[in-house]
Short mmCIF file of the C-alpha atoms (twelve columns), coordinates in Angstrom:
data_MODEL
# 
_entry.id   MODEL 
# 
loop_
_atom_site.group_PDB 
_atom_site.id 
_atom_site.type_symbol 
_atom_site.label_atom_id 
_atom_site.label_alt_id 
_atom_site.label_comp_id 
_atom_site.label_asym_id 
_atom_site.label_seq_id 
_atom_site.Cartn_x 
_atom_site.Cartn_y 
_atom_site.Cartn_z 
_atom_site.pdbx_PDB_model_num 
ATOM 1   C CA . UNK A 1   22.447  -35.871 -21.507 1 
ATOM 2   C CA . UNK A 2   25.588  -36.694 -19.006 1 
ATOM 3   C CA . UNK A 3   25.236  -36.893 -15.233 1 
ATOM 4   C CA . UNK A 4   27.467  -35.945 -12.555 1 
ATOM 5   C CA . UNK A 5   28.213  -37.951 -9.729  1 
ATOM 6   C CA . UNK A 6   28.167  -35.748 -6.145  1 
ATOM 7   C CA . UNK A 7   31.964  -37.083 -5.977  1 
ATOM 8   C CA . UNK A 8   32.925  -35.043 -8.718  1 
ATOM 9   C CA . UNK A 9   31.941  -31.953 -7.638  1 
ATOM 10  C CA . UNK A 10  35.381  -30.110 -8.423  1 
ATOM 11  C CA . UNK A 11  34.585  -29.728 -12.491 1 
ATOM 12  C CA . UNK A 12  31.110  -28.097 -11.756 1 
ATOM 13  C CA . UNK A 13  32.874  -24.832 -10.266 1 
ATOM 14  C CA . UNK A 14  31.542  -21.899 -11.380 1 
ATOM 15  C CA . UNK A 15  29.372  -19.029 -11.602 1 
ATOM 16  C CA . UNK A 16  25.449  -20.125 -11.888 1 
ATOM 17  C CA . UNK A 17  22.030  -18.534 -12.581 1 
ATOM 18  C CA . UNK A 18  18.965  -19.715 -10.817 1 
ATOM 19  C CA . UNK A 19  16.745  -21.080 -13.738 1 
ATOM 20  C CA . UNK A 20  13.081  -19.528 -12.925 1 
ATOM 21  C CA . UNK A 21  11.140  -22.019 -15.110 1 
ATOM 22  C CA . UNK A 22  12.490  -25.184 -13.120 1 
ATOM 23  C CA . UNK A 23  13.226  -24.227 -9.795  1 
ATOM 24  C CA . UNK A 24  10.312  -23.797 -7.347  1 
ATOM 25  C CA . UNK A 25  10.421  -21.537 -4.052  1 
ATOM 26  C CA . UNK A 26  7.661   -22.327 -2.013  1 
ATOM 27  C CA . UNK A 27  6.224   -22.676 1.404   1 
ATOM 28  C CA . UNK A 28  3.532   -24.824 3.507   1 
ATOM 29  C CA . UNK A 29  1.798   -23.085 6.116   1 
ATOM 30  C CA . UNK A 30  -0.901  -24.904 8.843   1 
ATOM 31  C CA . UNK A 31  -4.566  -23.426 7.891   1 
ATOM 32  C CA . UNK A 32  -6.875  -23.770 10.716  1 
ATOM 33  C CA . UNK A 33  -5.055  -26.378 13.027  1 
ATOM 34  C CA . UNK A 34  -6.544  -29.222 10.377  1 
ATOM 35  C CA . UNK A 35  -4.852  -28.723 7.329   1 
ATOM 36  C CA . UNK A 36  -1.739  -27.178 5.211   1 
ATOM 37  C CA . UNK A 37  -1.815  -24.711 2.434   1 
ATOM 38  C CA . UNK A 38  0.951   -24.836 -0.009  1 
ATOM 39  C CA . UNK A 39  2.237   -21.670 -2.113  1 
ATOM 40  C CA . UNK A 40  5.125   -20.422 -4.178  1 
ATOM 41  C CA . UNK A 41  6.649   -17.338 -5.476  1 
ATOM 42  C CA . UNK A 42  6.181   -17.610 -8.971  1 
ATOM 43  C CA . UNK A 43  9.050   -14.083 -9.333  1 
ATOM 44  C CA . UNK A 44  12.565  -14.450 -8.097  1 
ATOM 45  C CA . UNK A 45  16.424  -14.100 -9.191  1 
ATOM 46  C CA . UNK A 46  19.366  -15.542 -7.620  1 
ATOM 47  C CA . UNK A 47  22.545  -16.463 -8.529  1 
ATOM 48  C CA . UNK A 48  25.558  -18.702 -7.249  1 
ATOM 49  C CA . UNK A 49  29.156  -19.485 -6.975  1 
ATOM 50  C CA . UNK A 50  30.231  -22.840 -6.638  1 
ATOM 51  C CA . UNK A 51  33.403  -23.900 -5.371  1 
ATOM 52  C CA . UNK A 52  33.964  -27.531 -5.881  1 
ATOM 53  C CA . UNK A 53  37.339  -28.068 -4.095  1 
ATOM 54  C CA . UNK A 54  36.504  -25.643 -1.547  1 
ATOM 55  C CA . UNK A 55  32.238  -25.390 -1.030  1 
ATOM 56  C CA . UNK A 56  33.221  -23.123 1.862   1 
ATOM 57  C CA . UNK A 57  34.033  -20.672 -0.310  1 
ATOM 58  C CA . UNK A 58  30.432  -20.886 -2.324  1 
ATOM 59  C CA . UNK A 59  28.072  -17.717 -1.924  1 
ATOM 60  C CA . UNK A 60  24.183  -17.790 -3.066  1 
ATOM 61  C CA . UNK A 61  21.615  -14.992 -3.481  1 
ATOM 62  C CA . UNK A 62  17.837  -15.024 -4.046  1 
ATOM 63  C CA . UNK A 63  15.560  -12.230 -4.890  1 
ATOM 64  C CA . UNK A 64  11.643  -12.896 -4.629  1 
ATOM 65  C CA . UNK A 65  9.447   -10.833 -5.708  1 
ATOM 66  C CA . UNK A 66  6.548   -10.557 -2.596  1 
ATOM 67  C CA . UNK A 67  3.433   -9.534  -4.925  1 
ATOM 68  C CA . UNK A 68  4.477   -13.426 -6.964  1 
ATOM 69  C CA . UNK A 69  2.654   -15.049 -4.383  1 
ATOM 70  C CA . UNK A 70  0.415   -17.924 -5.497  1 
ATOM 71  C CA . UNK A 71  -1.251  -19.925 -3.167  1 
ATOM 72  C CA . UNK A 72  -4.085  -20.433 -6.055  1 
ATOM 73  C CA . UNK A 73  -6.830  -18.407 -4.154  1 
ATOM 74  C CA . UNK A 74  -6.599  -15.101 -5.552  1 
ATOM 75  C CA . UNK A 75  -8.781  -13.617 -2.115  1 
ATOM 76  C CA . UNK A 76  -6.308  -15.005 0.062   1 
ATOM 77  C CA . UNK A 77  -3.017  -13.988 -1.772  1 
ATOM 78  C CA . UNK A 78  -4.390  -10.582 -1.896  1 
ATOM 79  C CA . UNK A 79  -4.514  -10.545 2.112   1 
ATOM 80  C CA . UNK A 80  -1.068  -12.541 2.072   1 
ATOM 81  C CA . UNK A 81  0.113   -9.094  0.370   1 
ATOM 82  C CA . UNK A 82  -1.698  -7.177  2.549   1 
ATOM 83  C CA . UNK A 83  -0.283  -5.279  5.537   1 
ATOM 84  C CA . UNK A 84  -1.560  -8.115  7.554   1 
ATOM 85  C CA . UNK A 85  1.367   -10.156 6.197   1 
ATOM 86  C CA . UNK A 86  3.570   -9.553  3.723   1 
ATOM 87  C CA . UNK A 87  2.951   -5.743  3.213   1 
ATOM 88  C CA . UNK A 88  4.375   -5.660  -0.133  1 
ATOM 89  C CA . UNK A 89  3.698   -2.471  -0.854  1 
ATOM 90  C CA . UNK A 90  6.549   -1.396  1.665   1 
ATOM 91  C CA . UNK A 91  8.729   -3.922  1.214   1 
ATOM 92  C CA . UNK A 92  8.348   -5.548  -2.309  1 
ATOM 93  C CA . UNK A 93  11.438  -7.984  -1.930  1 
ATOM 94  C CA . UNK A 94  12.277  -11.046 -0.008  1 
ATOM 95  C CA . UNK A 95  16.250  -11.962 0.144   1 
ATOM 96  C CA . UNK A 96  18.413  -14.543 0.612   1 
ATOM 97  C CA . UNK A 97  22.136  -13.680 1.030   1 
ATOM 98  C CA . UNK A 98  23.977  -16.707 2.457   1 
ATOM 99  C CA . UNK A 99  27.055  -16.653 4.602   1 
ATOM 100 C CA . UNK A 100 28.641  -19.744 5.156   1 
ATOM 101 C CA . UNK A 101 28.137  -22.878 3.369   1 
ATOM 102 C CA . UNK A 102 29.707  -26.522 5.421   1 
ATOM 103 C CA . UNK A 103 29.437  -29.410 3.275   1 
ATOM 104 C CA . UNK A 104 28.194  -32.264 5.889   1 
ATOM 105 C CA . UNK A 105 27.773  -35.453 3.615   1 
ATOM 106 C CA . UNK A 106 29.339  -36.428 0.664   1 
ATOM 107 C CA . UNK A 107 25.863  -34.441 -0.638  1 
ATOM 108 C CA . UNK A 108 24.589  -32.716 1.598   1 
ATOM 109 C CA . UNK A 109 25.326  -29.217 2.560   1 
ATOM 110 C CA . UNK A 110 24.034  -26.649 5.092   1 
ATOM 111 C CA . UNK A 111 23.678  -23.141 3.344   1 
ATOM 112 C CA . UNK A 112 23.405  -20.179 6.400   1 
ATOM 113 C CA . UNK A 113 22.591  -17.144 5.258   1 
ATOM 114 C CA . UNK A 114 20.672  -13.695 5.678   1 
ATOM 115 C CA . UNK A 115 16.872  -14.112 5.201   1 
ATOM 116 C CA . UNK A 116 15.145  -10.715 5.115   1 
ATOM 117 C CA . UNK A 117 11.349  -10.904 5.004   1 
ATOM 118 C CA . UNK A 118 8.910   -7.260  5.552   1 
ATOM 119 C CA . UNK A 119 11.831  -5.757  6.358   1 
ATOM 120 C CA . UNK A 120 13.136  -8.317  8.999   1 
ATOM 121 C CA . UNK A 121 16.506  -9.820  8.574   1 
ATOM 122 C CA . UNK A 122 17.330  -12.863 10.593  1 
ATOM 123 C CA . UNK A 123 19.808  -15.844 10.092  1 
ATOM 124 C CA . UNK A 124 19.012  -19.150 8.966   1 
ATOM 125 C CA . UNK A 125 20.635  -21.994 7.730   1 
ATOM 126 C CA . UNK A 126 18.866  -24.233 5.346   1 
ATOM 127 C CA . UNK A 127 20.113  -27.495 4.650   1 
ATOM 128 C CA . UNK A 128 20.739  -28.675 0.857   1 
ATOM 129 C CA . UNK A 129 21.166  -32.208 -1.104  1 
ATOM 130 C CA . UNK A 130 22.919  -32.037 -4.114  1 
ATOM 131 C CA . UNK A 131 20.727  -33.990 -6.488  1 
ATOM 132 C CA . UNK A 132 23.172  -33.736 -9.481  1 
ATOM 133 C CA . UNK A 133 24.072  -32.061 -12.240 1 
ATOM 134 C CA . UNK A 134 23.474  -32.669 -16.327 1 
ATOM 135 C CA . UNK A 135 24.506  -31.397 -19.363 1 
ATOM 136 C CA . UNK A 136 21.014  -30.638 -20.744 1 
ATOM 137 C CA . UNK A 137 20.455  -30.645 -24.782 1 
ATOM 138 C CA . UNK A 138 21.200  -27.522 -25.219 1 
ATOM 139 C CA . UNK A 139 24.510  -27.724 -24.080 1 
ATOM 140 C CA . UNK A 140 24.017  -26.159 -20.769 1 
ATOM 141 C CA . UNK A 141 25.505  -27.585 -17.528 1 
ATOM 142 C CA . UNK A 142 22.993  -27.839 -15.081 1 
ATOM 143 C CA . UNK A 143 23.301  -28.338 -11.231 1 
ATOM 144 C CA . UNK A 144 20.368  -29.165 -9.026  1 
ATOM 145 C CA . UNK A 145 19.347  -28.631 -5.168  1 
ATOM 146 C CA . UNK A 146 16.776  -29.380 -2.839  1 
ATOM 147 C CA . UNK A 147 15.893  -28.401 0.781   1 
ATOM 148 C CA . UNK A 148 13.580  -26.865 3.229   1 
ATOM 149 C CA . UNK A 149 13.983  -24.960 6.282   1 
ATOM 150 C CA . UNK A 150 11.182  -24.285 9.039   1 
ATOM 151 C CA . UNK A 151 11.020  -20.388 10.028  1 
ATOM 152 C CA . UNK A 152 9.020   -18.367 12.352  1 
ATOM 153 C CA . UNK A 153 6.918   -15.638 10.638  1 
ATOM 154 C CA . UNK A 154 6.637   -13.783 13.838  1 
ATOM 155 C CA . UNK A 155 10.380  -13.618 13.946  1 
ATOM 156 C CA . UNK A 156 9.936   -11.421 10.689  1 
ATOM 157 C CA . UNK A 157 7.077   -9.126  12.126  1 
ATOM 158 C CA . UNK A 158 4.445   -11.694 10.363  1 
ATOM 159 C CA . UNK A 159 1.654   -11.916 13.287  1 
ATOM 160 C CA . UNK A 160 -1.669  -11.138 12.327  1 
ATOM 161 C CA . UNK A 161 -3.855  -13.923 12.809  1 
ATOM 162 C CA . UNK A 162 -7.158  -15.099 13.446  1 
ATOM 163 C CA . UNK A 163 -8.278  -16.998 17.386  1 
ATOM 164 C CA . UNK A 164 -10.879 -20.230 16.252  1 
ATOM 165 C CA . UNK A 165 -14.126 -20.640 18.224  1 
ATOM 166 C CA . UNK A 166 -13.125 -24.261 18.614  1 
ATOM 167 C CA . UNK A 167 -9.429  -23.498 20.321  1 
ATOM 168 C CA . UNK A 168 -6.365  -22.830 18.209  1 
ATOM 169 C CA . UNK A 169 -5.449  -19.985 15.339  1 
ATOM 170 C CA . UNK A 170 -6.353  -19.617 11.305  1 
ATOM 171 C CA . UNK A 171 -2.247  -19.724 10.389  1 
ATOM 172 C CA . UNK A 172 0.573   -21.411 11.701  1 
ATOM 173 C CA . UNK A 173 3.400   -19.811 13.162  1 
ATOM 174 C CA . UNK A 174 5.408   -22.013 12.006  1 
ATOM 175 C CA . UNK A 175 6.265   -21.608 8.018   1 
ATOM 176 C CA . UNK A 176 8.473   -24.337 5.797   1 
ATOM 177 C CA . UNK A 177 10.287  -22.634 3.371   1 
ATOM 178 C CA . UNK A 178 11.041  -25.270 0.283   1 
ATOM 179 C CA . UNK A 179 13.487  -25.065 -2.037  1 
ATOM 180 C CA . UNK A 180 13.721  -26.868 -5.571  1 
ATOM 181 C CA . UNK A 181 16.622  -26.078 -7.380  1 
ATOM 182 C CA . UNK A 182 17.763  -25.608 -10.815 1 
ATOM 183 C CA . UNK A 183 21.005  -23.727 -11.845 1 
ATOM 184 C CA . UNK A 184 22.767  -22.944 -14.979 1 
ATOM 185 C CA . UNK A 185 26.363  -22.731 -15.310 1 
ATOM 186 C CA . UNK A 186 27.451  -19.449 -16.645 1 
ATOM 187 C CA . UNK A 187 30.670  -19.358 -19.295 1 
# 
């Protein structure tokens, strides 16, 4: 397996496919003021250009399929599908469409884009590392990402919640979206 150095990011452009079995889209929510619950999407497409010499010139999508939620309670990712939050029945997909991407580090890279959540699209820009890329064993050339970004789910029309006798709400407003990364390099 060969490694790529961030500084050599001109050879790796190209067109890339999200690879679903090692990247990992998932969130972190506050549950009742005293703890966090972590989920993923476990359904989801996206794709990529890379532009090496230019990264301004890079685009990025992501699909996610809302019924994919796994927070590993089945009762609450049936309410998380529910009306009450993600009302998947009405709007089944969650998409990314980026924008602009500005390369701020010699690795590091804010990626703005289109986030459209219950039928709710709203700007954000989510900032990236570059973690590498590889040449796995099967010949593909790999590149990999990682970042988070921290979203409002009332901005998306995401507000049913619960008041605690003791002060306080059942979920967070306050959502991090997480993103772990793996793309392969198309011919």
């Amino acid at each position: 397996m060969t490694t790529t150095p961030a500084t050599d990011l001109a050879r790796l452009t190209g067109n890339y496919t999200l690879d679903p079995s090692h990247t990992r889209i998932g969130f972190v929510a506050r549950h009742a003021m005293v703890t966090k619950v972590r989920g993923a999407f476990n359904e989801f497409e996206g794709s990529a250009y890379i532009n090496g010499d230019n990264p301004a010139d890079s685009t990025a999508t992501v699909t996610i399929k809302a019924a994919s939620i796994d927070t590993r309670n089945a009762q609450r990712d049936e309410h998380l599908r529910s009306n009450d939050f993600l009302a998947m029945d009405q709007h089944p997909e969650i998409t990314f469409v980026s924008t602009a991407v500005r390369q701020n580090g010699e690795n590091t890279f804010d990626l703005t884009g289109d986030l459209t959540i219950r039928g709710v699209t709203k700007p954000v820009t989510v900032p990236f590392t570059y973690e590498g890329a590889a040449t796995d064993p099967f010949g593909n050339v790999r590149v990999g990402f990682e970042g988070s970004v921290t979203i409002n789910r009332k901005d998306y029309g995401v507000t049913w919640n619960a008041t605690l006798e003791t002060g306080g709400v059942l979920v967070s407003d306050k959502i991090v979206l997480e993103f772990e990364v793996s793309a392969i390099k198309g011919n």
